[in-house]
DRENMIMI-505840 format. One line per 8 residues: number of its first residue (from 1); for each residue x, y, z of C-alpha. Coordinates in nm, 3 decimals. Layout:
N
NUM	X/Y/Z | ... .
END
This chain:
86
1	0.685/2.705/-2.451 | 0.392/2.885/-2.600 | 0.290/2.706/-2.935 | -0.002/2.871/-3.099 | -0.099/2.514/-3.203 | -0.176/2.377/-2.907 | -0.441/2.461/-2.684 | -0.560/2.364/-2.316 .
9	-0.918/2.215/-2.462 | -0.699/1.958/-2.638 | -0.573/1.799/-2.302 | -0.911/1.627/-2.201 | -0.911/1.417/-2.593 | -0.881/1.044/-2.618 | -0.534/0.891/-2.715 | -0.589/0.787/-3.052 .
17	-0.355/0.624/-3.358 | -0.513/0.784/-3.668 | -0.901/0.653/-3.577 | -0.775/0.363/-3.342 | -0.786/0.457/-2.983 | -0.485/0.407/-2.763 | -0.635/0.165/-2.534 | -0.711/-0.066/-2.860 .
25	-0.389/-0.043/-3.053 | -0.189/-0.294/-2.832 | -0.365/-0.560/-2.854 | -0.449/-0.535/-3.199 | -0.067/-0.477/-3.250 | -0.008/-0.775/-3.027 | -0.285/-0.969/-3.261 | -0.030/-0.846/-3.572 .
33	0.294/-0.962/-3.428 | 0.168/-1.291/-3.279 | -0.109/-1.421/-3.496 | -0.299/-1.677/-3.296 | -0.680/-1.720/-3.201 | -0.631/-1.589/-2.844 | -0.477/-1.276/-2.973 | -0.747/-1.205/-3.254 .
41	-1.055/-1.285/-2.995 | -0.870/-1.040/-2.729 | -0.856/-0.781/-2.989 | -1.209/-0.839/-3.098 | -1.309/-0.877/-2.738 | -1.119/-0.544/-2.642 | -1.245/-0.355/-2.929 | -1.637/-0.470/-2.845 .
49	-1.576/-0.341/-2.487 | -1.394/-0.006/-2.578 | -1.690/0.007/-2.808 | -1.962/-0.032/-2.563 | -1.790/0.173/-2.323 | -1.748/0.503/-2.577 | -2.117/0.436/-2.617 | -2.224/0.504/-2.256 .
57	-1.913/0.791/-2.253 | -1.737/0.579/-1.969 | -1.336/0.543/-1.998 | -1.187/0.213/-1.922 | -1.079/0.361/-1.569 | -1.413/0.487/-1.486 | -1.547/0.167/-1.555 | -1.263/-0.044/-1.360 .
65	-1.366/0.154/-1.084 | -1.712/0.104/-1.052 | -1.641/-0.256/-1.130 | -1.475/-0.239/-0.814 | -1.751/-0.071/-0.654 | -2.002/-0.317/-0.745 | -1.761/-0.632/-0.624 | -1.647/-0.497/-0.309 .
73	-1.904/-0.263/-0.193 | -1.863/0.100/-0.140 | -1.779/0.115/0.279 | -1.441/0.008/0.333 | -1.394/-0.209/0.628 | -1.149/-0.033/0.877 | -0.987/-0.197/1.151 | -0.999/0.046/1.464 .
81	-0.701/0.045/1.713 | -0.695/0.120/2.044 | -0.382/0.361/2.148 | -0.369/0.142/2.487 | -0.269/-0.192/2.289 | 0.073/0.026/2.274 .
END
């Protein structure tokens, strides 16, 4: 379908729910539906981190990853098997 609306460039844009992104509309729906301190602070929290994040240009994924990086280490260990154990 070719719509002259719609254009490749618009594939790499953020998610976003009028000027909420994606990432921070559930909790802050969840915050809505169930109204309780937990909820509000993970909103707040979420929000603060999406924040910081869009600051530095770094998605949530991108930052998960080198999260993961930085815990683990970046050489994987690899157990090497000998074909005569067979």
């Amino acid at each position: 379908m070719n719509n002259a609306a719609t254009h490749w460039r618009d594939s790499g844009r953020r998610a976003k729910f009028f000027i909420i992104e994606a990432q921070v509309f559930f909790p802050i729906v969840l915050c809505l539906f169930h109204f309780r301190i937990w909820t509000l602070s993970l909103s707040i929290c979420t929000a603060v981190l999406l924040l910081i994040l869009s600051y530095y240009k770094v998605t949530l994924w991108i930052f998960l990853l080198n999260l993961r990086e930085w815990v683990f280490g970046r050489e994987k260990l690899v157990d090497n098997v000998d074909d005569n154990e067979y």
